[in-house]
N, C-alpha and C positions, 0 to 999 in steps of 0.2 A: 541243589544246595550250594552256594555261595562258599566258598571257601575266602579266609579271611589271609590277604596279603604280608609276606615277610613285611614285620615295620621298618619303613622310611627314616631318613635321617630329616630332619627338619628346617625347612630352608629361609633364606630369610628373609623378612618382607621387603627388602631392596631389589630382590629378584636378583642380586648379582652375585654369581659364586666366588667362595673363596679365592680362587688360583684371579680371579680379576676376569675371568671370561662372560659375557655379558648372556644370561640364558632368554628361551624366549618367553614373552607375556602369556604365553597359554601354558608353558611350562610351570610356575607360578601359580597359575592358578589351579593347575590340576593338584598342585601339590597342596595348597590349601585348602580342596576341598575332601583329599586325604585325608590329611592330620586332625580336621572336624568330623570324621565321620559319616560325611557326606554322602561319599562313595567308598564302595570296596571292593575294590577291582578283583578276579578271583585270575592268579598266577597261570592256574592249571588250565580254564578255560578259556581265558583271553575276553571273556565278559566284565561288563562293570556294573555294580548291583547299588541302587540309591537306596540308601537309606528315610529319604522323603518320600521317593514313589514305590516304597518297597516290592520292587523289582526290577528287573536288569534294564539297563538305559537303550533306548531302541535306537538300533544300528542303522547308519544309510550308507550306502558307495559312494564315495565323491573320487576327487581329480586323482587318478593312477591306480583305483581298484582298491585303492587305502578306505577302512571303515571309518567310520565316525561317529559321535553323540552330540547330541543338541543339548544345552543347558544355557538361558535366559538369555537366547539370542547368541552364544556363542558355541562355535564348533569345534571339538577338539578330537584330535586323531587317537583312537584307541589303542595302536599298541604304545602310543605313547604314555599314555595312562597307566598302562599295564607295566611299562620299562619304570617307571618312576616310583610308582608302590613298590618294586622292587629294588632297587638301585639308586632312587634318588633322583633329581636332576642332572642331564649331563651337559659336559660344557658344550657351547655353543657351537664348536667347531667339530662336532661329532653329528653322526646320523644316528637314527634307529632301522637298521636292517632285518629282511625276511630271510631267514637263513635259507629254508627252500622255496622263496619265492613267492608261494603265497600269501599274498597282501592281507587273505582273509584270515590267514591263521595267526592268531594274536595269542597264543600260549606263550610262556616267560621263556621255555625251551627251544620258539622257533626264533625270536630274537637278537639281536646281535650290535653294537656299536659297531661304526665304521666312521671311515672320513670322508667326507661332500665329495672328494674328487674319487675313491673307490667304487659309493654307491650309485652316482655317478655311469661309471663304465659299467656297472652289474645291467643299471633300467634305464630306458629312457627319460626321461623329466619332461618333456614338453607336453602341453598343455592339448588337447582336442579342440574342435570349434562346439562339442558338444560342452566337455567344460566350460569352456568362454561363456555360452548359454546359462550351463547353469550359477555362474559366477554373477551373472550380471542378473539372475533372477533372485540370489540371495542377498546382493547387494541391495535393489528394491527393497525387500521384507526387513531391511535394517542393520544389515550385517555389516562389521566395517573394516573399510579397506584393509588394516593393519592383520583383522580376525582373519579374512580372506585370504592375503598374503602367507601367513603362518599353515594356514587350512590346508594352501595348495601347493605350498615351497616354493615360491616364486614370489619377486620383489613388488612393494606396494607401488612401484612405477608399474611394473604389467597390469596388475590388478586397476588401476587408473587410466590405461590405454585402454583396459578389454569395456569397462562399465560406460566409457566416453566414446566410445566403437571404433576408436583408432587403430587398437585388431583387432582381429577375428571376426571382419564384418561380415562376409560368407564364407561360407564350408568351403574348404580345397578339394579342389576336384579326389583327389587320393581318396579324402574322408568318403566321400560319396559314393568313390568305390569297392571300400572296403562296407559298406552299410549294403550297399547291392550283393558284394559277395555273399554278406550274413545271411540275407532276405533271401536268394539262391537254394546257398545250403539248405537252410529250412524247410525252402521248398523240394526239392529232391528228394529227400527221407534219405534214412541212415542206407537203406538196400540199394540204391545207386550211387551212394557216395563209396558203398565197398566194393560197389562194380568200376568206378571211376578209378580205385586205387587198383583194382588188378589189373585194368588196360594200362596205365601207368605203368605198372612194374613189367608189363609184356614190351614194352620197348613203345609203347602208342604214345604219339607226342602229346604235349600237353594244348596243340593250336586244333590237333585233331579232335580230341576230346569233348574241348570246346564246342568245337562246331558240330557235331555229332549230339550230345547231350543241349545245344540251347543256349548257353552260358557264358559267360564271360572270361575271358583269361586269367581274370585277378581269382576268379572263383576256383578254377583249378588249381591255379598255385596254394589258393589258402587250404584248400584239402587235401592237397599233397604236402 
């Protein structure tokens, strides 16, 4: 059951806030599909419930492990959705942070404003070459640069470098390793990975390990 969100303060169709800070285009829009009834984002569970599909809006992972919802070709980040039915729009020069980190936990409780340059030093921001991928495959299906931009925090000049292939034209060897390390793990099962942690902790180096178990060095690290 949906729980119905603390009411919003009402924003205006200028999109631009009082104090003069300029908010963003999906910010706007989430907020008037608010104030219509549209959506009702429920505080307690970090879902958002349509009022046209009567039922919750289906979630995808895009860039940083951030959820999201599709609505007529636009994407917009759900705990922003969730921050706004409660609080409003914020100014522009504010983030919406996880307080413990989990990007999936979108309850009004895990939430928190911060500043670009705070949230910032909490996570990284750069982009994967799997992102790049998927950016330029929603760009195809119609999505536009500005939406993309906003989608993935990063400037409509990146989003015009990644869909023109001026970056991210192959994966960086790193990426490749860390996707080998995954496929590794996997492969091992959980009963050699708890055997890999107590040679570790017996003083067995991590080059030894390696080479005894098969595996790569980046794969040790990541299981340690």
């Amino acid at each position: 059951m949906t729980q119905n969100p603390t009411p919003s303060s009402k924003t205006q169709e200028n999109t631009i806030l009082p104090t003069g800070h300029y908010c963003r285009k999906n910010d706007a829009e989430i907020q008037r599909r608010i104030d219509r009834g549209i959506w009702r984002p429920s505080l307690d569970t970090g879902h958002v419930y349509s009022t046209v599909k009567k039922a919750n809006l289906k979630e995808a992972k895009r860039s940083g492990d951030y959820l999201t919802v599709t609505d007529h070709k636009q994407i917009f980040r759900v705990h922003r959705i969730i921050w706004i039915a409660a609080h409003g729009i914020p100014d522009a020069e504010y983030q919406i942070d996880h307080i413990n980190g989990n990007k999936e936990d979108n309850r009004l409780q895990n939430l928190q404003l911060v500043t670009g340059h705070d949230n910032t030093a909490r996570s990284c921001c750069a982009l994967t070459f799997a992102d790049a991928e998927e950016i330029r495959k929603l760009h195809r299906e119609g999505h536009s640069r500005r939406n993309l931009a906003e989608t993935y925090g990063v400037s409509q000049t990146t989003i015009r470098r990644i869909v023109t292939f001026q970056r991210y034209k192959t994966q960086p060897p790193h990426e490749q390793s860390l996707e080998r390390a995954k496929e590794e793990i996997k492969r091992l099962g959980a009963d050699t990975v708890a055997e890999i942690c107590r040679e570790a902790s017996s003083g067995t180096s991590s080059y030894q390990i390696a080479n005894r178990f098969g595996i790569s060095i980046v794969t040790v690290r990541r299981i340690l």
